[in-house]
Backbone as a chain_set.jsonl record, in Angstrom:
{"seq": "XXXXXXXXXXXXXXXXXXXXXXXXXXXXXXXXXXXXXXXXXXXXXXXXXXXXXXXXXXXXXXXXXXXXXXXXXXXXXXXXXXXXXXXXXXXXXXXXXXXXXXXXXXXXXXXXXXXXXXXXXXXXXXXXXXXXXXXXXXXXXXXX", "coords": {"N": [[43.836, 4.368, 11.707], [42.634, 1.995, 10.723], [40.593, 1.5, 13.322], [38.915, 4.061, 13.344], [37.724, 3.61, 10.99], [36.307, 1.316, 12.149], [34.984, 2.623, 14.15], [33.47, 4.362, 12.604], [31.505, 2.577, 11.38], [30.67, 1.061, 13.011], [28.862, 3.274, 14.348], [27.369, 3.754, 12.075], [25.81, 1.373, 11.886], [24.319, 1.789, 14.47], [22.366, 3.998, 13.881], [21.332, 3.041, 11.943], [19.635, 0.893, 13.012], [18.227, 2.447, 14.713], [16.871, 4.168, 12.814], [15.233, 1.988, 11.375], [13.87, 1.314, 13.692], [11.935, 3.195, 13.785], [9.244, 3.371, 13.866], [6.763, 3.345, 16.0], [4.549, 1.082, 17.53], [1.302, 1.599, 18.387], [-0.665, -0.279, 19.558], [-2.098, -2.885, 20.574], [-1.956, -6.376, 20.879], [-4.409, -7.564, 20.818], [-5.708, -5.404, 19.801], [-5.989, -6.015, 17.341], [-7.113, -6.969, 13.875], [-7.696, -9.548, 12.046], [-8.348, -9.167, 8.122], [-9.771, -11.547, 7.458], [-11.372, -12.03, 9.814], [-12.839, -9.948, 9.545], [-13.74, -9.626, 6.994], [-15.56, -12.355, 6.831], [-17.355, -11.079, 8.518], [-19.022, -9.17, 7.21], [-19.852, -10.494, 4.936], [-21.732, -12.555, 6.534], [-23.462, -10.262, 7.307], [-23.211, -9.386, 9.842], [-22.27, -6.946, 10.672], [-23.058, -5.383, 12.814], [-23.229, -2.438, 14.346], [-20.274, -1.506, 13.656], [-17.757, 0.862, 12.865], [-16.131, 1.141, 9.556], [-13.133, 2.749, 8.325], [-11.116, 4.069, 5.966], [-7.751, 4.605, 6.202], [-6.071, 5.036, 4.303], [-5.129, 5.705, 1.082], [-6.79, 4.892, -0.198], [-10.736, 4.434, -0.371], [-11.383, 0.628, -0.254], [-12.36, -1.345, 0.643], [-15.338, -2.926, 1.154], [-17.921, -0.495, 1.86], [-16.385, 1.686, 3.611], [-15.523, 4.169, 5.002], [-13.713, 6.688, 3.317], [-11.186, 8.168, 5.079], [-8.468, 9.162, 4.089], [-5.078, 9.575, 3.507], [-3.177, 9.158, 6.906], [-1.049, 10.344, 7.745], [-1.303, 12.651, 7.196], [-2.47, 15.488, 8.67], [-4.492, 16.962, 8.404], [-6.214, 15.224, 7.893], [-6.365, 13.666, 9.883], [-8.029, 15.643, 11.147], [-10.352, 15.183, 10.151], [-11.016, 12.523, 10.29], [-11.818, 13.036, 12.994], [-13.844, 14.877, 12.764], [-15.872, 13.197, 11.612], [-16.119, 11.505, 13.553], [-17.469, 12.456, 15.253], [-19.991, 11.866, 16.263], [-20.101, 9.615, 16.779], [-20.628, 7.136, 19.076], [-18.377, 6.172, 21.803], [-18.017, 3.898, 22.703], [-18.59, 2.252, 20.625], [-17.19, -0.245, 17.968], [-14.674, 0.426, 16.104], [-12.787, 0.633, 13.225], [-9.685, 0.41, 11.73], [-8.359, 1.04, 8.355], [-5.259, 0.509, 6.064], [-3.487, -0.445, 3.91], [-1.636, 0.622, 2.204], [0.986, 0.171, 1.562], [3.731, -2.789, 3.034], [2.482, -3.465, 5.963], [4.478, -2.856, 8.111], [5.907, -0.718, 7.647], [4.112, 1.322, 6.977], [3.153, 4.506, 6.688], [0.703, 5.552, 7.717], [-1.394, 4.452, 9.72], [-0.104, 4.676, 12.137], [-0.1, 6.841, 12.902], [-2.897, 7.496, 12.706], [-4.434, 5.824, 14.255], [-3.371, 6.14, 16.903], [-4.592, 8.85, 16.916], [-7.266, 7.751, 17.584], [-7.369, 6.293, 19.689], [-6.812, 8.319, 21.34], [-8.932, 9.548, 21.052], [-10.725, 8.495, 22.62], [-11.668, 5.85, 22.059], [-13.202, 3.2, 22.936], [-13.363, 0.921, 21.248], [-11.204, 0.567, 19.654], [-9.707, -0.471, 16.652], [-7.546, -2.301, 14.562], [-6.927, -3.444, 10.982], [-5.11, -6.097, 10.011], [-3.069, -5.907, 7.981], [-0.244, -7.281, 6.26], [0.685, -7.141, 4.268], [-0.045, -5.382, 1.219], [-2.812, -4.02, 0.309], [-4.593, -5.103, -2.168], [-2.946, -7.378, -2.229], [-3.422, -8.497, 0.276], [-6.215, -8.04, 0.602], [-7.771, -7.716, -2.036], [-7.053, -9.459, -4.116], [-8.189, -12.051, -2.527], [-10.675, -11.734, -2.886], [-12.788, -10.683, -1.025], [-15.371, -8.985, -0.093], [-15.546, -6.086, -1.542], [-15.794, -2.029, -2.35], [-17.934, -0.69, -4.846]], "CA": [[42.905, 4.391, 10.589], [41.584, 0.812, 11.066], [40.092, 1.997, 14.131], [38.375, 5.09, 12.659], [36.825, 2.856, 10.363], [35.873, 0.265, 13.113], [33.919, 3.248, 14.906], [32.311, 4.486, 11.93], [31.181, 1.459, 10.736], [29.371, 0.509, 14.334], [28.134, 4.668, 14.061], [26.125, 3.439, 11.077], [24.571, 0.306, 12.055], [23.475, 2.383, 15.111], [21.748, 5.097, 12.822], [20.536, 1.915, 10.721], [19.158, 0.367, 13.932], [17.451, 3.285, 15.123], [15.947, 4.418, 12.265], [14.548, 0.952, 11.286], [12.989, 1.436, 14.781], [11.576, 4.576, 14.244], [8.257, 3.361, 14.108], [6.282, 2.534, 17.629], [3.332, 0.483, 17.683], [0.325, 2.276, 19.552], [-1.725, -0.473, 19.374], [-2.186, -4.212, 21.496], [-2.553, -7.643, 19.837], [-5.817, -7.679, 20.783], [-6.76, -4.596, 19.102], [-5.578, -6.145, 15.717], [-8.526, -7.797, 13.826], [-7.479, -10.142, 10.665], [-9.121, -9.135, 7.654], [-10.341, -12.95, 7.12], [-12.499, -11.855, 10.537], [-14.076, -8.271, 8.832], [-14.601, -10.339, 5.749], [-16.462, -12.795, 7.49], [-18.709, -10.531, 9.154], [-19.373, -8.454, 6.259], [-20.568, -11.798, 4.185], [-22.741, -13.028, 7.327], [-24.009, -9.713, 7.576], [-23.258, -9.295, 10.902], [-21.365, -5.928, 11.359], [-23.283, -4.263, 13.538], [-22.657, -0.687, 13.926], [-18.754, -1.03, 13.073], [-17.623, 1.567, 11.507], [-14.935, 1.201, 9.127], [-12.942, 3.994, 7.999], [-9.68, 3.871, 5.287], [-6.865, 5.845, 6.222], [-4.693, 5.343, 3.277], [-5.273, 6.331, -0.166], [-8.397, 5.075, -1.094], [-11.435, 3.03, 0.207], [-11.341, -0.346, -1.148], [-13.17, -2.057, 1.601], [-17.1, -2.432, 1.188], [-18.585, -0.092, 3.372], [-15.683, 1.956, 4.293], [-15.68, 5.639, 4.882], [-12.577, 7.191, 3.014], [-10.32, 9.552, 5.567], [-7.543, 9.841, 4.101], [-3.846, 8.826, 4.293], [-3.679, 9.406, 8.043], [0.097, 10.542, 8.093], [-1.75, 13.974, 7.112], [-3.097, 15.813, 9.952], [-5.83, 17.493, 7.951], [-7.263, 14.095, 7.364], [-7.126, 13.156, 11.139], [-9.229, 16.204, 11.562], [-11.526, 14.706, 8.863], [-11.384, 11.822, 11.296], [-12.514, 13.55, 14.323], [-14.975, 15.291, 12.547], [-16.256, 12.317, 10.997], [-16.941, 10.546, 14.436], [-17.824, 12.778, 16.456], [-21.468, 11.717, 17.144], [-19.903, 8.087, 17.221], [-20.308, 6.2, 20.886], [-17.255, 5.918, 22.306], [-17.941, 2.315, 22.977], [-18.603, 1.627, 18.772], [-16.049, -0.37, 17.414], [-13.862, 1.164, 14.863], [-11.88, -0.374, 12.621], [-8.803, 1.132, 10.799], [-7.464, 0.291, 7.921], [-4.454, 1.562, 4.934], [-3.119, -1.109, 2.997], [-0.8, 1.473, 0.751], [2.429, -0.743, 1.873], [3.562, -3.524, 3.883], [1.945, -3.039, 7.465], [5.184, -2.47, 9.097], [6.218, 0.627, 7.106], [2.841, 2.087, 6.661], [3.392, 5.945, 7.823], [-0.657, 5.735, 8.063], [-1.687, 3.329, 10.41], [0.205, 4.468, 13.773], [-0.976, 8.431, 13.438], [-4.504, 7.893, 12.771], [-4.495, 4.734, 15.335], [-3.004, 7.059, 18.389], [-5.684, 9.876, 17.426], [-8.429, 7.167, 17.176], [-7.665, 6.078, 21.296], [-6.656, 9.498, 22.304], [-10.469, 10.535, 21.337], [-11.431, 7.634, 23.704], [-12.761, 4.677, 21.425], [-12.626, 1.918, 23.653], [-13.099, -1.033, 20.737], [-10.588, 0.717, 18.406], [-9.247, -2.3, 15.671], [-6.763, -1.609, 13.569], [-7.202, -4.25, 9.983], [-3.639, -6.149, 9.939], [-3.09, -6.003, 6.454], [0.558, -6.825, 6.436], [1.389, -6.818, 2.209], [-1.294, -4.816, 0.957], [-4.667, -3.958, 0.403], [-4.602, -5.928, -3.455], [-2.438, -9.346, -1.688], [-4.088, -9.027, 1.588], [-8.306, -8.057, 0.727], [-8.709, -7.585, -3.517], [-6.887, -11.357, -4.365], [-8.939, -12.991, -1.787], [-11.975, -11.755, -3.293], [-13.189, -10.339, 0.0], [-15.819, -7.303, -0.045], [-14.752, -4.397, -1.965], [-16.475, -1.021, -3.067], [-17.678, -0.733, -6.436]], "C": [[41.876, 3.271, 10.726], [40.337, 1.334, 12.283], [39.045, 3.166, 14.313], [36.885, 4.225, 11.86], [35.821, 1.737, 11.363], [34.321, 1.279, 13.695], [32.686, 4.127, 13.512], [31.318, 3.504, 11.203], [29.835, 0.938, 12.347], [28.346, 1.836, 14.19], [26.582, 4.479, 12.939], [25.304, 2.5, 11.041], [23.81, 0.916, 13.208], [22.613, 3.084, 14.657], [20.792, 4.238, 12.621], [19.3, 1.487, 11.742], [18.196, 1.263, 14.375], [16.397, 3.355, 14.17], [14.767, 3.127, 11.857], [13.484, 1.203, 12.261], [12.229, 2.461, 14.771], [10.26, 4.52, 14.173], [7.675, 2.937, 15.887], [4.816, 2.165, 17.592], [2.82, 1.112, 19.03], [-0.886, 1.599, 19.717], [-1.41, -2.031, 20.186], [-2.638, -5.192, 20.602], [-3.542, -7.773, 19.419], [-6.709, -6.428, 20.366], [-6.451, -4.845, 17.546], [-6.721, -7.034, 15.23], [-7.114, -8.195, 12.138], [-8.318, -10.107, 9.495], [-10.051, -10.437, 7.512], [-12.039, -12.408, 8.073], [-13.55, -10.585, 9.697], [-15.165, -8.93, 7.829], [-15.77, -11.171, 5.929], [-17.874, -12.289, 7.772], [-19.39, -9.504, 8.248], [-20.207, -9.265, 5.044], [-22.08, -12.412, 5.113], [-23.709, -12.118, 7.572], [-24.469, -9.221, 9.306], [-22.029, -8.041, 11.775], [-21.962, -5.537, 12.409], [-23.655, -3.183, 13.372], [-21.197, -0.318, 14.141], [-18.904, 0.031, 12.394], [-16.315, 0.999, 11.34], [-13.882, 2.143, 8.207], [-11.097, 3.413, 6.957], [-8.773, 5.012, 5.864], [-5.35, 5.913, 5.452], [-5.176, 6.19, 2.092], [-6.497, 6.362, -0.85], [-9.298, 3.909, -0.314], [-11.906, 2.33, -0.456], [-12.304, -1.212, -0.628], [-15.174, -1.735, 1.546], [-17.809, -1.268, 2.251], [-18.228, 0.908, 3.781], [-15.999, 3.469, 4.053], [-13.997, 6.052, 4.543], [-12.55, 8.816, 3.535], [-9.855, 10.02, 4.819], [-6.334, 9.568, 4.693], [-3.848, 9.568, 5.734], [-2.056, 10.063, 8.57], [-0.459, 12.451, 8.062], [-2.766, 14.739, 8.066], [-3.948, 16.299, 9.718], [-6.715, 16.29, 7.847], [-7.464, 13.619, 9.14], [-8.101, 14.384, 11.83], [-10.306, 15.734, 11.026], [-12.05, 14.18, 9.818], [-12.443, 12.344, 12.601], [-13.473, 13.927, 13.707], [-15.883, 14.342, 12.271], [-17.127, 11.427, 12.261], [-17.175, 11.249, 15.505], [-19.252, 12.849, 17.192], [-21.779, 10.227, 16.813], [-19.918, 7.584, 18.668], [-18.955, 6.195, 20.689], [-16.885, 4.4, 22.699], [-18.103, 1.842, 21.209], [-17.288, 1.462, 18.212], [-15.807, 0.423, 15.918], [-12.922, 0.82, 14.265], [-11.149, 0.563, 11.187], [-8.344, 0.47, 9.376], [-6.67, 1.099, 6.72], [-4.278, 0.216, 3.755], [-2.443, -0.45, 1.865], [0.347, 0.083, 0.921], [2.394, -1.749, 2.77], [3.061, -2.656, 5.539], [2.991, -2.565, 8.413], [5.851, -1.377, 8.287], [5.3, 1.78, 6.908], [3.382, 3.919, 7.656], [1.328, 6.431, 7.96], [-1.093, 5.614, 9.126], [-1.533, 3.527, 11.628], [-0.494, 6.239, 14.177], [-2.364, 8.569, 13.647], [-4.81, 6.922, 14.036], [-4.382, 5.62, 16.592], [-4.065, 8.413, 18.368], [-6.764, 9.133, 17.716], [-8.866, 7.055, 19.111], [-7.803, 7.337, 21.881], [-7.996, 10.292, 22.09], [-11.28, 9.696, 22.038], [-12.276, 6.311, 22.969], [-12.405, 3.485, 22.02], [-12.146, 0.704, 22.863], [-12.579, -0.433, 18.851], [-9.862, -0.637, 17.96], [-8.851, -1.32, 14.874], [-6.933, -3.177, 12.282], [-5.613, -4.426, 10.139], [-3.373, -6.976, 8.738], [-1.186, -6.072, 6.175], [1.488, -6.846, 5.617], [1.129, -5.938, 2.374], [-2.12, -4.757, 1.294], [-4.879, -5.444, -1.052], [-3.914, -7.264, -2.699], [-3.471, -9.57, -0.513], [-6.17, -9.42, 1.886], [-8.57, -8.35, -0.847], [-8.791, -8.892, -3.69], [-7.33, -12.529, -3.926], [-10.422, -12.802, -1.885], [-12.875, -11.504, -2.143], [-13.912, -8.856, -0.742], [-15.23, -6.059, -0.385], [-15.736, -3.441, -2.36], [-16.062, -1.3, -4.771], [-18.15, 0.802, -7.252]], "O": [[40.658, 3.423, 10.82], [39.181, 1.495, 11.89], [38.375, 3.222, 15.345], [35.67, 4.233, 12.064], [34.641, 1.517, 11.091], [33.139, 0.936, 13.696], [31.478, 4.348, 13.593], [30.402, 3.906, 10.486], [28.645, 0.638, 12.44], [27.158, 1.622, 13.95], [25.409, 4.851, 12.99], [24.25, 2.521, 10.404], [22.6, 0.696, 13.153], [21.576, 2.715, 15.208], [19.621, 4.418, 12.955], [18.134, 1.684, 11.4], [17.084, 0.737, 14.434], [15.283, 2.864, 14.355], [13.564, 3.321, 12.031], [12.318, 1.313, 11.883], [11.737, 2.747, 15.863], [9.749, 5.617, 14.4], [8.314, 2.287, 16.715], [3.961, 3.051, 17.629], [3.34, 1.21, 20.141], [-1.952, 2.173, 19.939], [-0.206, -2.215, 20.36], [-3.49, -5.015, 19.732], [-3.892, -8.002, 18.261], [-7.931, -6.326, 20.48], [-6.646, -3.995, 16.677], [-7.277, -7.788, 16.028], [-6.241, -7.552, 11.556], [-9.195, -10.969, 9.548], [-11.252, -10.172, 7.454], [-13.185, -12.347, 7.627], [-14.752, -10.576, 9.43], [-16.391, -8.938, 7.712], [-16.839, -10.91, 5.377], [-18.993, -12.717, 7.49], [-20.423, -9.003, 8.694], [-21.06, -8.716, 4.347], [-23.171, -12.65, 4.595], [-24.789, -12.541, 7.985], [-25.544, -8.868, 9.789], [-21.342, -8.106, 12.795], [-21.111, -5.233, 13.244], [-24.345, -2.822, 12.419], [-20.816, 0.749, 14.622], [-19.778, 0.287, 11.566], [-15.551, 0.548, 12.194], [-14.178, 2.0, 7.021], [-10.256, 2.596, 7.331], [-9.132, 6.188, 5.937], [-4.243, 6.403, 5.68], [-5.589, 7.337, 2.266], [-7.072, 7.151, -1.599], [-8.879, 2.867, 0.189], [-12.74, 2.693, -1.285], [-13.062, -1.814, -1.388], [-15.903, -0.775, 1.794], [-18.112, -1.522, 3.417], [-19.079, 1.561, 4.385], [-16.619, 3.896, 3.079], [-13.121, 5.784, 5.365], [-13.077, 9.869, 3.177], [-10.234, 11.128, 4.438], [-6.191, 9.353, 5.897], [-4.517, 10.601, 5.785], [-1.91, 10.25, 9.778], [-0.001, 13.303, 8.823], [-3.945, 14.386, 8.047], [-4.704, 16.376, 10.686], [-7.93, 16.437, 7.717], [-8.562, 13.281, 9.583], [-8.794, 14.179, 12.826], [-11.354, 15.975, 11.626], [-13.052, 14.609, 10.39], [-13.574, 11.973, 12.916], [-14.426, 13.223, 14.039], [-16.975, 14.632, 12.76], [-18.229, 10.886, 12.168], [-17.112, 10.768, 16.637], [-19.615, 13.489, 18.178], [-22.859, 9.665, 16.634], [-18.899, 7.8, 19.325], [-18.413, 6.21, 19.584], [-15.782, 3.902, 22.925], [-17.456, 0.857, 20.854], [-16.455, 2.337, 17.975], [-16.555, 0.818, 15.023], [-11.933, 0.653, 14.979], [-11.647, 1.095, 10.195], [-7.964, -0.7, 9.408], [-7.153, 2.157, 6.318], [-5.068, 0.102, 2.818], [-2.601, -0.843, 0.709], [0.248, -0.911, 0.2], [1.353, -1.906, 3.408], [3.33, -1.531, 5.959], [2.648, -1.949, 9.422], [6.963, -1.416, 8.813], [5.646, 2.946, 6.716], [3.771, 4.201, 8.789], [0.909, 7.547, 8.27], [-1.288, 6.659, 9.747], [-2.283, 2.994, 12.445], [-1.068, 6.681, 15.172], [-2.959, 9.349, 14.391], [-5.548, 7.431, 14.879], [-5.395, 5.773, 17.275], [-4.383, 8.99, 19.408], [-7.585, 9.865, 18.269], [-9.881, 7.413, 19.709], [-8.649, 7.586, 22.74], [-8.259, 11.348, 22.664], [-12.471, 9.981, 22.162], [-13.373, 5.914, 23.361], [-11.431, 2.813, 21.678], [-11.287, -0.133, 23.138], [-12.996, -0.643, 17.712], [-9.536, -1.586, 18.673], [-9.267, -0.211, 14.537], [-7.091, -4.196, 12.955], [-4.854, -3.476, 10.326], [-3.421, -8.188, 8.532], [-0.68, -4.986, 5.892], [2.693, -6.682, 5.812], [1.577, -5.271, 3.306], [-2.531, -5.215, 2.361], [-5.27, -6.575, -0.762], [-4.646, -8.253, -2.692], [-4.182, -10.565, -0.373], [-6.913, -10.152, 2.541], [-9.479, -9.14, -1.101], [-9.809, -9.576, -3.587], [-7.156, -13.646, -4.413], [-11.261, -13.432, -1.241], [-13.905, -12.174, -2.218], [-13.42, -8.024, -1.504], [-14.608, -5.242, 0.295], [-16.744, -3.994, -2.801], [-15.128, -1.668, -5.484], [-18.013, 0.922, -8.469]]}, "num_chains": 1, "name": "protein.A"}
């Protein structure tokens, strides 16, 4: 009996372990931008031709073009449609802020369609509360 218990008991931290893992980052350090930097360049007036696109719930971010949570595959068509007479070299900059950054079910679907349509200077926003702790409370650029 002990023994029973022993193996179901490891059975479930494996499960636990997995699933925890069940996310996979599709994205490189260096494609992570800190909002502090966006904010910055959005105050200096020095975007460019960024685009910046929401792919959570709503766009909060000055500027931003609202996808669409990005876990929904109708919205990463949005996406595609949306940039498709974007350079391929124009940075692009993701962002969700529904949940903390490492649970987000946004963030890694729209991210993996964003490269797989070839955007070399894809940026993902590493927002890793919120949107409200990480951009509203810091009084950073918002839509009004």
């Amino acid at each position: 009996m002990k023994q029973l218990f022993y193996f179901i008991a490891v059975c479930l931290l494996c499960v636990n372990s997995a699933m925890a893992q069940g996310f996979t980052d599709t994205w490189t350090q260096k494609q992570l931008m800190e909002p502090q930097v966006l904010a910055d360049r959005m105050v200096q007036n020095k975007m460019g031709k960024t685009v910046v696109l929401n792919i959570g719930p709503d766009a909060v971010i000055k500027g931003s073009y609202n996808i669409g949570p990005g876990s929904d595959t109708r919205n990463l068509e949005k996406m595609r449609t949306y940039l498709q007479n974007v350079p391929k070299d124009r940075e692009v900059v993701l962002y969700c802020g529904c949940c903390p950054f490492a649970k987000c079910p946004n963030i890694r679907p729209a991210f993996k369609a964003l490269t797989e349509m070839g955007y070399k200077n894809a940026r993902l926003l590493n927002i890793p509360h919120n949107i409200k702790i990480d951009w509203i409370d810091k009084k950073y650029p918002v839509n009004e």
